[in-house]
SEMAR-349634 format. One record per residue: residue number from 1; x, y, z of N, C-alpha, C, O, CB in turn. Coordinates in steps of 0.1 Angstrom, whole numbers, plus 5000, padded with zeros to 4 digits. Atoms other than C-alpha are relative to their C-alpha. Glycine has a CB too. Example, Ala and Ser with C-alpha at 12.3 -4.5 7.8 and 13.67 -1.06 7.14 Angstrom:
<sites>
> koltor:n.X:n.Y:n.Z:ca.X:ca.Y:ca.Z:c.X:c.Y:c.Z:o.X:o.Y:o.Z:cb.X:cb.Y:cb.Z
> 1:5009:4988:5000:5123:4955:5078:5009:5012:5000:5019:5012:5007:4990:5000:5012;
> 2:4991:4989:5000:5137:4989:5071:4992:5011:5008:4997:5022:5009:5004:5005:4986;
</sites>
This chain:
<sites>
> koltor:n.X:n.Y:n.Z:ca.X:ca.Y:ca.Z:c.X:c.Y:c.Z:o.X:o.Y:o.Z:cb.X:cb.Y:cb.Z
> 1:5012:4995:5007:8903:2487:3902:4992:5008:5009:4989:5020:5006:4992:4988:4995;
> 2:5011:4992:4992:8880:2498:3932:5008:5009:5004:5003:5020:5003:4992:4995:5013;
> 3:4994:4985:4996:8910:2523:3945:5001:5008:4990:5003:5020:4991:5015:5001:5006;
> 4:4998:4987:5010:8912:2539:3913:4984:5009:4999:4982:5020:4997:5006:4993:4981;
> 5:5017:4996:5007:8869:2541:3908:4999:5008:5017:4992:5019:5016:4984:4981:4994;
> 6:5005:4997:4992:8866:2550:3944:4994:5019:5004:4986:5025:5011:5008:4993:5007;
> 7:4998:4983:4995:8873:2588:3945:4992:5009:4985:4989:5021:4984:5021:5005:5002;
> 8:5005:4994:5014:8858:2592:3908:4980:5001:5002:4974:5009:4995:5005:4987:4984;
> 9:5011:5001:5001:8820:2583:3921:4995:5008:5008:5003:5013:5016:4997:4989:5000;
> 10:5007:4994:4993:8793:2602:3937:5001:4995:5016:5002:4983:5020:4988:5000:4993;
> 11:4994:5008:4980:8799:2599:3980:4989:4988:4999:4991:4975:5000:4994:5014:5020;
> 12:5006:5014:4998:8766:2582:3979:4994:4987:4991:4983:4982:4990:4989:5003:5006;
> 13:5007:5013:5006:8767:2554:3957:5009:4993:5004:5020:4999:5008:4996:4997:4984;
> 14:4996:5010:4995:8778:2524:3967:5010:4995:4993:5009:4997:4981:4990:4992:5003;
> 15:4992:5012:5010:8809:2500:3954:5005:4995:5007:5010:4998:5017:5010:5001:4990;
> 16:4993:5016:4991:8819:2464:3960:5008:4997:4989:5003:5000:4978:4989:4984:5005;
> 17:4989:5013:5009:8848:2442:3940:4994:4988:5006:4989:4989:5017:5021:5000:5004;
> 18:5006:5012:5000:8835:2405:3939:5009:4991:4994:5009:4991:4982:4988:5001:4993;
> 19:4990:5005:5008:8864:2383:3931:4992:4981:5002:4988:4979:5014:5019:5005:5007;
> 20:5006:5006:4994:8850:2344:3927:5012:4991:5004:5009:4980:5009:4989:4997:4994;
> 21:4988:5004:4994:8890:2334:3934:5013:5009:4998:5017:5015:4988:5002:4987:4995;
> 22:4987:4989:5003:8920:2353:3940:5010:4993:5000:5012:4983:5007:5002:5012:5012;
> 23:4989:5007:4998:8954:2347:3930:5015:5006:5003:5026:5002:5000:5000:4994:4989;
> 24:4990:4994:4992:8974:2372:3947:4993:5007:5014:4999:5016:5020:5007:5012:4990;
> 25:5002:4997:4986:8955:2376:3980:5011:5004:5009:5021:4997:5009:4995:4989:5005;
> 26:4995:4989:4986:8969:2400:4011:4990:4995:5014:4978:4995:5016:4996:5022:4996;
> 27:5003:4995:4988:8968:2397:4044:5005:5012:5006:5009:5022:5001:5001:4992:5008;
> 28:4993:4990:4990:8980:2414:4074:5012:4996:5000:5017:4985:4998:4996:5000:5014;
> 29:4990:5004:4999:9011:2421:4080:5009:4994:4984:5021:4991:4987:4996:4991:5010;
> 30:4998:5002:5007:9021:2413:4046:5000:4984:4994:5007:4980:4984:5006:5006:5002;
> 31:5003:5012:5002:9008:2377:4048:4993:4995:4987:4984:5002:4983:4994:4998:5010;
> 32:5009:5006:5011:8996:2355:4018:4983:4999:5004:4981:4996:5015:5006:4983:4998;
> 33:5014:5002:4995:8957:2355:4020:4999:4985:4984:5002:4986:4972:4986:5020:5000;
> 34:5003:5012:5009:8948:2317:4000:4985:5004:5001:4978:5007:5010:5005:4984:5006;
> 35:5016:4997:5009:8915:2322:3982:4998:4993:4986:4998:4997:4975:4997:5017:4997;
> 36:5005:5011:5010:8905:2290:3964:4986:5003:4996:4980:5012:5000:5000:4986:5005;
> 37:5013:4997:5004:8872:2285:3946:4993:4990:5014:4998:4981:5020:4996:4995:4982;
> 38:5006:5003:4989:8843:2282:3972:5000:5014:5012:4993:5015:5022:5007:4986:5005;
> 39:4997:4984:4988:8852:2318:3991:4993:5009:4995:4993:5013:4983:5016:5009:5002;
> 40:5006:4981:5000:8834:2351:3997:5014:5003:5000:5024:4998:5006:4989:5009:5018;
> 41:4992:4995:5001:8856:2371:3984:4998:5018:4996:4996:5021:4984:5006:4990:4993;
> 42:5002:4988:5007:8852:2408:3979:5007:5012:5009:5010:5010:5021:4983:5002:4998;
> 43:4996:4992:4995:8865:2442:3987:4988:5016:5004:4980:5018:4995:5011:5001:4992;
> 44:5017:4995:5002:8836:2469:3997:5011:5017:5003:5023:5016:5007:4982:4992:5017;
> 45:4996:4991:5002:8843:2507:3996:4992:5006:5010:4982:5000:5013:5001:5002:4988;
> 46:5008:4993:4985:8830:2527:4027:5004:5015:5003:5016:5016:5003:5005:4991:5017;
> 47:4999:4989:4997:8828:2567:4035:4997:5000:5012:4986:4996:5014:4994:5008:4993;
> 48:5000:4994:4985:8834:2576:4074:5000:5014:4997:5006:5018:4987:5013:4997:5011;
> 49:4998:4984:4999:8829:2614:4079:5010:4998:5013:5008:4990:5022:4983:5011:5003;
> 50:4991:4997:4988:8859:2625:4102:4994:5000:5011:4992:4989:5017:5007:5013:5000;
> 51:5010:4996:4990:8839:2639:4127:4988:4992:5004:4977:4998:5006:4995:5012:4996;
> 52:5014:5003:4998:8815:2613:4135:5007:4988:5007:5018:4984:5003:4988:4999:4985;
> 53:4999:5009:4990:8814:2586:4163:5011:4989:4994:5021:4987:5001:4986:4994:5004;
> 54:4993:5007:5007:8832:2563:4139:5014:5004:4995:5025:4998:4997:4992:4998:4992;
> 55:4990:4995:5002:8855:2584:4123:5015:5007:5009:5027:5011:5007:4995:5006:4995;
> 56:4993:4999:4988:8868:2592:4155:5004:4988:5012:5008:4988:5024:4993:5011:5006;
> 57:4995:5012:4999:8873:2559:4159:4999:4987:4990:4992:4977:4989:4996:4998:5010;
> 58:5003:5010:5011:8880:2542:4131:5007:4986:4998:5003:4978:4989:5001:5006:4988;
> 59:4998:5014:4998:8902:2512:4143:4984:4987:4997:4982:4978:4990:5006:5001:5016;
> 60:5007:5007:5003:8870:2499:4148:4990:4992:4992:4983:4982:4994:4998:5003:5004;
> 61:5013:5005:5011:8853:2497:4114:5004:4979:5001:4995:4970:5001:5005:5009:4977;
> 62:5001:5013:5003:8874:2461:4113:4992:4990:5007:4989:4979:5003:5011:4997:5001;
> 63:5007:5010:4992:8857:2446:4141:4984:4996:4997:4978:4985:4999:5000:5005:5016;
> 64:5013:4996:5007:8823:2459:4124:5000:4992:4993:4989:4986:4994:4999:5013:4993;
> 65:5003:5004:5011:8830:2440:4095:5002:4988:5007:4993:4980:5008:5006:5004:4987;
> 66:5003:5016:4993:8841:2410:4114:4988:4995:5007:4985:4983:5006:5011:4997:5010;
> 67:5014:5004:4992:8808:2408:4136:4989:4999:4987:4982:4990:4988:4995:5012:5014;
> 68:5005:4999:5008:8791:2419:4102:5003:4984:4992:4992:4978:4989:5002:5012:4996;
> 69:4998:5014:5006:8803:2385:4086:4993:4989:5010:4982:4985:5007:5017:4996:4998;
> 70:5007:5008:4990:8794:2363:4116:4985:5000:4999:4978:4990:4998:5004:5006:5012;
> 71:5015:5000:5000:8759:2378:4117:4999:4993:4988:4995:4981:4988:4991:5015:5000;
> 72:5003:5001:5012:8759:2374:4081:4988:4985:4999:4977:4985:4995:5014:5000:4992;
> 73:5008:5010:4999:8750:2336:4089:4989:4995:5016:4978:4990:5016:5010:4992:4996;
> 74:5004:4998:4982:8741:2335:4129:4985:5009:4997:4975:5003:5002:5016:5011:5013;
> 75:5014:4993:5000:8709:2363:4121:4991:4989:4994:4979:4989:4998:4999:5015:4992;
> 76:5009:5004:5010:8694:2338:4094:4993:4986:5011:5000:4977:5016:5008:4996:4982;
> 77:5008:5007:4991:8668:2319:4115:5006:4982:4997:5009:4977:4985:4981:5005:4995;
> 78:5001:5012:4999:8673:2282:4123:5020:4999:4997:5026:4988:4995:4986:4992:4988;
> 79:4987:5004:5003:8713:2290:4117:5009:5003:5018:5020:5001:5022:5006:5011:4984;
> 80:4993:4989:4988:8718:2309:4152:5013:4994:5007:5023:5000:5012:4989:5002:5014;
> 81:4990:5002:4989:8737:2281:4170:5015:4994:4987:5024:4986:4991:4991:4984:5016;
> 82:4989:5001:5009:8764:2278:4136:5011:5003:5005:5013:5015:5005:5000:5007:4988;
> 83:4987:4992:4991:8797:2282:4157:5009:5011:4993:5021:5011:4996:5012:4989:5006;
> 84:4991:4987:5005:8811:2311:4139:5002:5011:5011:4994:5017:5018:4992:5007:4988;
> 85:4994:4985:4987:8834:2337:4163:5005:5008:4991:5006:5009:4979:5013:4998:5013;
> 86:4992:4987:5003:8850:2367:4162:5015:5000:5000:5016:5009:5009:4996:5009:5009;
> 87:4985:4997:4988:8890:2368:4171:5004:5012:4994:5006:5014:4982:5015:4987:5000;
> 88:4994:4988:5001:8903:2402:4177:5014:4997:4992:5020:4987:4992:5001:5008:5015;
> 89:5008:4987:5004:8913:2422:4158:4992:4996:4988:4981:5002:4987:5010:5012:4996;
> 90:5008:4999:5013:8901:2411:4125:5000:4979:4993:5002:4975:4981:5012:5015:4987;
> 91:4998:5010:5008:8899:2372:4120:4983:4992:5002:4976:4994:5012:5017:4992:5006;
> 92:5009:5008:4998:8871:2348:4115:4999:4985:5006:5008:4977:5001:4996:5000:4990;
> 93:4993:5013:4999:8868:2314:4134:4988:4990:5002:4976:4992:5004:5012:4999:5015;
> 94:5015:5009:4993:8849:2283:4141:5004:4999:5013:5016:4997:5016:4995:4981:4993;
> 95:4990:5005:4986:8848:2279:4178:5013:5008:5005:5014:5019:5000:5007:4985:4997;
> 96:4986:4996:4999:8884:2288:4191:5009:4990:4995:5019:4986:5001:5004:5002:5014;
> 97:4994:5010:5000:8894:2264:4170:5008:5001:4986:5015:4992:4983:4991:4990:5003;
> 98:5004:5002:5016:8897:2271:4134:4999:5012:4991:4988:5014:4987:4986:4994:4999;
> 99:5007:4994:5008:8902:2300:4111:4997:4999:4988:5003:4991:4981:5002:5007:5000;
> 100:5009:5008:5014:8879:2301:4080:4996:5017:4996:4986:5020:4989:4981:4985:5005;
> 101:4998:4985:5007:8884:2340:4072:5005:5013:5011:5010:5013:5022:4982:5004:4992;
> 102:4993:4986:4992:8893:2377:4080:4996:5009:4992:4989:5008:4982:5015:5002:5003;
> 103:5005:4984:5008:8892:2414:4071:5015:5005:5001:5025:5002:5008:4985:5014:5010;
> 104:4986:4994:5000:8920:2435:4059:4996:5015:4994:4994:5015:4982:5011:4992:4989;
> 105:5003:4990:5005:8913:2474:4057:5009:5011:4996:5019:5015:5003:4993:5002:5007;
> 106:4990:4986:5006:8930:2503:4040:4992:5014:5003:4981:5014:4998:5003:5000:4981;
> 107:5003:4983:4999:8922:2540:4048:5005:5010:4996:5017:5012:4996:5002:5005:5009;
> 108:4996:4986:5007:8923:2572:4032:4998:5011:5003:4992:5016:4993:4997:5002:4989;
> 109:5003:4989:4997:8919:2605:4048:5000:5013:4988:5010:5018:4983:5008:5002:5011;
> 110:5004:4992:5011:8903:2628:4023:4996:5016:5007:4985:5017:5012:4987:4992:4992;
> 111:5004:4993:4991:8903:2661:4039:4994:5000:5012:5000:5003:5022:4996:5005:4996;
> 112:5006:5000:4988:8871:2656:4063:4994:4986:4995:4983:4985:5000:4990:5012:5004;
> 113:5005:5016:5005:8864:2617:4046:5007:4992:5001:5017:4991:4994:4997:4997:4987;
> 114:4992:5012:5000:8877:2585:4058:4996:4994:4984:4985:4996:4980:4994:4990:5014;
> 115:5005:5007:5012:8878:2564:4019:5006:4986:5006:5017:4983:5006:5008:5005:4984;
> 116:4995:5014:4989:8879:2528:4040:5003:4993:4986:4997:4999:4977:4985:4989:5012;
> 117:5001:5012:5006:8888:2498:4016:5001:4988:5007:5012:4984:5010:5009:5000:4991;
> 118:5000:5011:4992:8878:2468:4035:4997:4992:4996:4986:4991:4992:4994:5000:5009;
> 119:4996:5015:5010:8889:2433:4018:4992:4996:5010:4994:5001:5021:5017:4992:4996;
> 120:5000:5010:4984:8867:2405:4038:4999:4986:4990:4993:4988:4979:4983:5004:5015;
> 121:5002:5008:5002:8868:2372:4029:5002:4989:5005:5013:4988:5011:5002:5001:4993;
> 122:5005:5015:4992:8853:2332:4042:4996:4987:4991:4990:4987:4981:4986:5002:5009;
> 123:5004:5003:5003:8852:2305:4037:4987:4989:4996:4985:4980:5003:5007:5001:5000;
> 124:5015:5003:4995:8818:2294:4028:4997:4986:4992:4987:4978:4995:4988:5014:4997;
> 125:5003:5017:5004:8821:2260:4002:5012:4993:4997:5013:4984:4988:4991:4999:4986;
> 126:4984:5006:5005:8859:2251:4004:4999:4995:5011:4995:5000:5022:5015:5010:4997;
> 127:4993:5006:4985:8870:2225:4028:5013:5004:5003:5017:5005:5015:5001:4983:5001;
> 128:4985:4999:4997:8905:2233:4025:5003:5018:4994:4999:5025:4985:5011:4985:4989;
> 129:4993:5005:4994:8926:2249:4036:5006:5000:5016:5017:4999:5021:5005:5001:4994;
> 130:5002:5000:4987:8910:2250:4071:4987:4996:5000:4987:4984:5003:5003:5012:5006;
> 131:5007:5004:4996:8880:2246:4074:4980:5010:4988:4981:5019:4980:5006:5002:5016;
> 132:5006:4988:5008:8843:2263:4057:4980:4996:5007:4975:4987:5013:5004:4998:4976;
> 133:5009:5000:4992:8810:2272:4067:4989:4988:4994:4980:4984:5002:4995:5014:5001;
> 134:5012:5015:5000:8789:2242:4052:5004:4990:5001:4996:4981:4998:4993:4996:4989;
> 135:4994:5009:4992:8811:2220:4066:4993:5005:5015:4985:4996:5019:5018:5001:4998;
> 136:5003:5000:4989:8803:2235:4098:4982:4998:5003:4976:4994:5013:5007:5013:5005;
> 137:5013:5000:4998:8765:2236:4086:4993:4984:5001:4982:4980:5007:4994:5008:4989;
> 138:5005:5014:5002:8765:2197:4075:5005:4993:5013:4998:4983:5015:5007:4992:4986;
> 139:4992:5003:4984:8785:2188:4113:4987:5002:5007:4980:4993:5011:5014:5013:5007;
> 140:5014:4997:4991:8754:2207:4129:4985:4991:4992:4980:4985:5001:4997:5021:4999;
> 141:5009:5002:5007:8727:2196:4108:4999:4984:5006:4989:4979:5010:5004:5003:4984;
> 142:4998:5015:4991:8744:2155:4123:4995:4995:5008:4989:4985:5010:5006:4998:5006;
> 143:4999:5002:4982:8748:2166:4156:4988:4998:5004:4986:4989:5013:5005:5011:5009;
> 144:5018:4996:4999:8706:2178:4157:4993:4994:4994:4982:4993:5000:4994:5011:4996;
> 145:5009:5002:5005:8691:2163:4132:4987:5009:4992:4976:5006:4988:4998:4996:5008;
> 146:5005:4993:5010:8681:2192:4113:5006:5001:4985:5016:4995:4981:5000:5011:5004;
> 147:4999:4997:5015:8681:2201:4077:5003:5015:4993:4996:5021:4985:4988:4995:4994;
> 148:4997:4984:5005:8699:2234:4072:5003:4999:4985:5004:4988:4980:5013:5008:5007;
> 149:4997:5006:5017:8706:2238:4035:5015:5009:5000:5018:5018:5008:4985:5007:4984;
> 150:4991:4994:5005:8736:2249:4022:5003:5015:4996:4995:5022:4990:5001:4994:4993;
> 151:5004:4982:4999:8747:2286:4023:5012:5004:4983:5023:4999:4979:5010:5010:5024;
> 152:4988:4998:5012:8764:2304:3989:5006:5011:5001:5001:5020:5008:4995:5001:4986;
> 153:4991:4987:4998:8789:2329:3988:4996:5012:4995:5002:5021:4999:5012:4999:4996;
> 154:5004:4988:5002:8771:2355:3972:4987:5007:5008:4983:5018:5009:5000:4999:4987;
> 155:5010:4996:4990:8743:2353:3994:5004:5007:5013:4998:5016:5019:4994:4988:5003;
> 156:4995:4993:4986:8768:2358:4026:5004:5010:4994:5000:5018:5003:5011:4993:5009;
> 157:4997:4989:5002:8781:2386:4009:4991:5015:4999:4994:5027:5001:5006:4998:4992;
> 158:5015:4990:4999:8747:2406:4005:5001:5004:5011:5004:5015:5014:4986:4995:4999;
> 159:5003:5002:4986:8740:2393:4039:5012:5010:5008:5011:5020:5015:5000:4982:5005;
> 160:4987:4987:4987:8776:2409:4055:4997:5014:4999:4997:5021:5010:5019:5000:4995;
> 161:5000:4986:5002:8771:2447:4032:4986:5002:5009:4983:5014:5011:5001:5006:4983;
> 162:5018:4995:5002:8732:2447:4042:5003:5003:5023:4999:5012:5030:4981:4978:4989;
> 163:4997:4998:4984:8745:2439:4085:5010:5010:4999:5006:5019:5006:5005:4987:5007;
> 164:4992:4987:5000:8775:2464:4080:4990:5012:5002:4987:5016:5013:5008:5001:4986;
> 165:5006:4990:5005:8754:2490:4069:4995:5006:5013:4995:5018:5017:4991:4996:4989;
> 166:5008:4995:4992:8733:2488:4099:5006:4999:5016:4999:5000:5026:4986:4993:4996;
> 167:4990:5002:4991:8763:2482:4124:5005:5015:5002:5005:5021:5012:5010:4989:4995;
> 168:4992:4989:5007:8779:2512:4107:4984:5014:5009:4987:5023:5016:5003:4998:4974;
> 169:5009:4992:5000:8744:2531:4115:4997:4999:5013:4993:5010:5018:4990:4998:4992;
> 170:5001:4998:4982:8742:2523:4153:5010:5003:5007:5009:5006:5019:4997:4989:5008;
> 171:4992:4998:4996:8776:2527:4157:4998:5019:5000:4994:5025:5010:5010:4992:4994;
> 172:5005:4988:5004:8771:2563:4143:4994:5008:5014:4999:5016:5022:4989:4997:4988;
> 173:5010:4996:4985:8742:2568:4171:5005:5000:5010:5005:5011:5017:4990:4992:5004;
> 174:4997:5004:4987:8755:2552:4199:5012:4997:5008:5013:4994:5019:4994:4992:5002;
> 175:4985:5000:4996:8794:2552:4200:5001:4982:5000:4994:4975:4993:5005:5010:5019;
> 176:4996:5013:4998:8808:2517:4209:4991:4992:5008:4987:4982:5002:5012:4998:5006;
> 177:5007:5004:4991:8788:2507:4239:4981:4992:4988:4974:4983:4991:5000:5016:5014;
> 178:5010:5003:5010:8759:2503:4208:5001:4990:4992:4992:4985:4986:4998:5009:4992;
> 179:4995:5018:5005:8777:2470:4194:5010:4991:5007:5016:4982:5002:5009:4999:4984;
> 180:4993:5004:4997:8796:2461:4214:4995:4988:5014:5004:4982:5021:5008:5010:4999;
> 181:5012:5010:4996:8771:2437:4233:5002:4987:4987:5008:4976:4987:4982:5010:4998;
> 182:5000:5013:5015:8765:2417:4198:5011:4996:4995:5010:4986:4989:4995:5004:4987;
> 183:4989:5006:5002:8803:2415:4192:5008:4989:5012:5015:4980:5011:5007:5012:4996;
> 184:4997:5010:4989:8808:2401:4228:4995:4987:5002:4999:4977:5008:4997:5006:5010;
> 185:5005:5014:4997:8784:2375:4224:5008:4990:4986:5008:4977:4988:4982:5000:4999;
> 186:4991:5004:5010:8805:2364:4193:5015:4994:5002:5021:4984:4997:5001:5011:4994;
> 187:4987:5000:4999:8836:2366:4204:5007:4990:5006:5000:4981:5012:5002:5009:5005;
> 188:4993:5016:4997:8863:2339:4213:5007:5005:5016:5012:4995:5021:5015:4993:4985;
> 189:4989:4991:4993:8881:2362:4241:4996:4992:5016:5004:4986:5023:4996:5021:4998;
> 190:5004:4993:4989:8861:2362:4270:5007:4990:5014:5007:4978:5013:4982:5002:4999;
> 191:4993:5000:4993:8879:2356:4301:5013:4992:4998:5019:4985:5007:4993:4999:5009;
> 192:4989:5008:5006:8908:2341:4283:5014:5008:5013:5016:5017:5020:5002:5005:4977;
> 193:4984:4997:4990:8944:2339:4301:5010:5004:4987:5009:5001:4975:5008:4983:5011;
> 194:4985:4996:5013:8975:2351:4279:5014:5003:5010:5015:5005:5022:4998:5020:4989;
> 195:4987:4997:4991:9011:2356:4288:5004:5011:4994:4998:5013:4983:5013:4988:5000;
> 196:5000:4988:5005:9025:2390:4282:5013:4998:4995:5019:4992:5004:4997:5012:5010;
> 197:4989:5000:5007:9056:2391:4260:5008:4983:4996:5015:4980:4986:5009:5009:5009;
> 198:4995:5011:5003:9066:2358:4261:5001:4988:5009:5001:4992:5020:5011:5003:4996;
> 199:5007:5010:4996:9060:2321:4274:5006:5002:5019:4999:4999:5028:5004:4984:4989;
> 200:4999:5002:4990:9076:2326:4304:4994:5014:5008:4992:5014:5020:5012:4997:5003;
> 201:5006:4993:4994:9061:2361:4309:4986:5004:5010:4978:4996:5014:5003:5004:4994;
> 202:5012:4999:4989:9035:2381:4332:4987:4993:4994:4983:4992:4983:4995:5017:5003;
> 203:5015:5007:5007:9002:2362:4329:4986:5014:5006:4985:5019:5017:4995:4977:5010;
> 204:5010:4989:5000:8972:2389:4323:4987:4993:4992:4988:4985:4982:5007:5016:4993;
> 205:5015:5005:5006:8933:2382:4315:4997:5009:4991:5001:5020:4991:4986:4999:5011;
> 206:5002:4991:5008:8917:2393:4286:4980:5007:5008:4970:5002:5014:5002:4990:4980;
> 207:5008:4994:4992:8891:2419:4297:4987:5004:4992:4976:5002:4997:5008:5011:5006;
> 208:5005:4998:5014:8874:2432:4262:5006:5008:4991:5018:5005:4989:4989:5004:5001;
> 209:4996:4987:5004:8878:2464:4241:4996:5011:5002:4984:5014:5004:5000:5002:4992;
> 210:5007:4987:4996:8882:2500:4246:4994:5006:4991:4992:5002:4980:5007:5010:5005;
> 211:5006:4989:5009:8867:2527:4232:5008:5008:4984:5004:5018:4977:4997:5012:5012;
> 212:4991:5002:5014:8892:2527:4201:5002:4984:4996:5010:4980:4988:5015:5007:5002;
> 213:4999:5017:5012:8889:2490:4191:5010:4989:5008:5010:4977:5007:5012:5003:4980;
> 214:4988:5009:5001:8921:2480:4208:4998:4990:5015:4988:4993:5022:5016:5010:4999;
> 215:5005:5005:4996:8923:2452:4232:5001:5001:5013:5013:5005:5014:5001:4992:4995;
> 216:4993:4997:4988:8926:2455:4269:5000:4989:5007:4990:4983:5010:4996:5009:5008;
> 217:4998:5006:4992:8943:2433:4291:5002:5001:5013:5005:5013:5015:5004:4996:4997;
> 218:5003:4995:4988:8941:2431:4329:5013:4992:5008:5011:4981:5013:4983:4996:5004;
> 219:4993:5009:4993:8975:2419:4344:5003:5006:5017:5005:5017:5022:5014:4998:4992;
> 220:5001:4995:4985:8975:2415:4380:5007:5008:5007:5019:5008:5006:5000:4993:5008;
> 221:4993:4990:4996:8984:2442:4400:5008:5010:4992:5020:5014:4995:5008:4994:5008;
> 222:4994:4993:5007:8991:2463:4374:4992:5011:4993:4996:5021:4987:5005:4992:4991;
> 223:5013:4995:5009:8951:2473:4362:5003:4994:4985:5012:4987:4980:4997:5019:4999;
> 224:5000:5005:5018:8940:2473:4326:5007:5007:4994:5010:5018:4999:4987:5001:4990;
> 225:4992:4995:5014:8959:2482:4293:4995:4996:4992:4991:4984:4991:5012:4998:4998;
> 226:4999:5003:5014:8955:2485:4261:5010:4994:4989:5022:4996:4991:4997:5008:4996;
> 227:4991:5011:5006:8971:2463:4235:4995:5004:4984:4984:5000:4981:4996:4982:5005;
> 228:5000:4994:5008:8973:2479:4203:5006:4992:4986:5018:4990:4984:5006:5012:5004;
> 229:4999:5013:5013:8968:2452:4168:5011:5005:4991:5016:4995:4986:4984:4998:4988;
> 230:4992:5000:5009:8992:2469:4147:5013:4999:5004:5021:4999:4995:4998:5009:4994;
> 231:4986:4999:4993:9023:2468:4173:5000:4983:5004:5010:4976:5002:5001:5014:5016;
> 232:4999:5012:4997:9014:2433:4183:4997:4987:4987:4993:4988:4975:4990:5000:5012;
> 233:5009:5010:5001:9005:2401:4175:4998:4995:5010:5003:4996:5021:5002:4992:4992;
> 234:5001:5001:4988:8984:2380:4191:4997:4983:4994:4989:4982:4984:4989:5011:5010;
> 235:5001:5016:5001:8985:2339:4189:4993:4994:5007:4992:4994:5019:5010:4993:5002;
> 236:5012:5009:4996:8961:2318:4195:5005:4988:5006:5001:4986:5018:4991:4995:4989;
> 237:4996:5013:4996:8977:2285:4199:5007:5001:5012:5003:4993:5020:5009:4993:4989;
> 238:4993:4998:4990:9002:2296:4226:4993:5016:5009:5000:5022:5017:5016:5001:4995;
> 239:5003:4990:4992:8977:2328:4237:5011:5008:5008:5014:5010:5019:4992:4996:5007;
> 240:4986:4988:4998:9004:2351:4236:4998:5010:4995:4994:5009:4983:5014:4998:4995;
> 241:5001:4985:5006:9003:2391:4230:5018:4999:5000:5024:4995:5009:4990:5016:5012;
> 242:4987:5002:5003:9038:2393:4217:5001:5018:4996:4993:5024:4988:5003:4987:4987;
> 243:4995:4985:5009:9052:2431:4209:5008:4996:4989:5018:4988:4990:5011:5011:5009;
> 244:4989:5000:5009:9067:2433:4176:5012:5007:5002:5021:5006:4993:4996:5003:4990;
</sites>
């Protein structure tokens, strides 16, 4: 529905899809995405100009939208310490422990117009079938002794387009070095160990990202490299960058 409306509307109006359960969800890679009731679920429609800090790097929008979900709940006062991360390239987690959503984007080069389609969806009132964010709010709420209230999925979804927007607008300004502060404090990475191809291979630290999105690792005596999401994967459980 939104790829067919996308190219029919004026550049600057806005469109989102809002699904309140999906029953043919996509991931990466051609993975099942499960989307029971209780999930943000939507797909949002986004114009990059070619030529513009972004468009000339547009790996990055995914990480945008992933830090944009995170804030979504982490900005709203009295929620800050909610353990929601980041994991490169595009997934949502509690902790390093747990994922409870992701982003999946499509691109269209339109002469001088990126036409992004960026699916994101969390889970925000499903316990199953990992984990969801008012589970993680009623855990905290225990542990402290506060009274957070319960968060709804159409609220985080406001909350994610309304932080995009203004992610999208500093990125614009200030290249990478302009979010990439607020995505680091997010993030699950930081001085993580990995093995490089496989369990017995080179062991290299994770270092952050470059200036195209992708990830760089630091194996010794070797310097840094980049590690490019669509040639790899990258596992969590056995922290392994694997080449496909």
């Amino acid at each position: 529905l939104i790829g067919r409306l996308m190219f029919e509307l004026p550049e600057e109006m806005g469109l989102i899809a809002i699904a309140v359960r999906q029953t043919q969800g996509k991931g990466r890679g051609g993975n099942v995405w499960l989307s029971p009731l209780g999930c943000a679920l939507s797909t949002l429609h986004i114009t990059i100009p070619l030529h513009s800090n972004l468009g000339q790097r547009i790996p990055f929008i995914q990480h945008l939208v992933s830090l944009a979900m995170v804030e979504s709940v982490r900005s709203i006062p009295g929620y800050e310490d909610i353990d929601l991360r980041v994991k490169w390239p595009n997934d949502i987690y509690y902790s390093d422990l747990m994922k409870l959503g992701g982003v999946l984007v499509n691109s269209t080069l339109l002469e001088t117009t990126f036409h992004i389609l960026t699916g994101f969806g969390f889970n925000v009132n499903n316990s199953n079938p990992t984990i969801c964010i008012n589970d993680l709010i009623t855990k905290f709420n225990k542990e402290e002794g506060t009274k957070l209230k319960p968060l709804t999925a159409d609220c985080l979804i406001a909350r994610t387009v309304t932080v995009l927007e203004r992610l999208i607008d500093i990125f614009q300004e200030k290249g990478p070095n302009g979010v990439l502060p607020r995505y680091y404090k997010y993030w699950v990475h930081s001085g993580q160990q990995v093995r490089l191809h496989s369990e017995e291979g080179p062991i290299a630290w994770i270092v952050g990202i470059d200036d195209y999105g992708f990830l760089q690792v630091h194996e010794e005596g070797k310097g840094v490299e980049s590690v490019h999401p669509d040639g790899n994967s990258f596992d969590m459980l056995r922290n392994l960058i694997v080449p496909k």
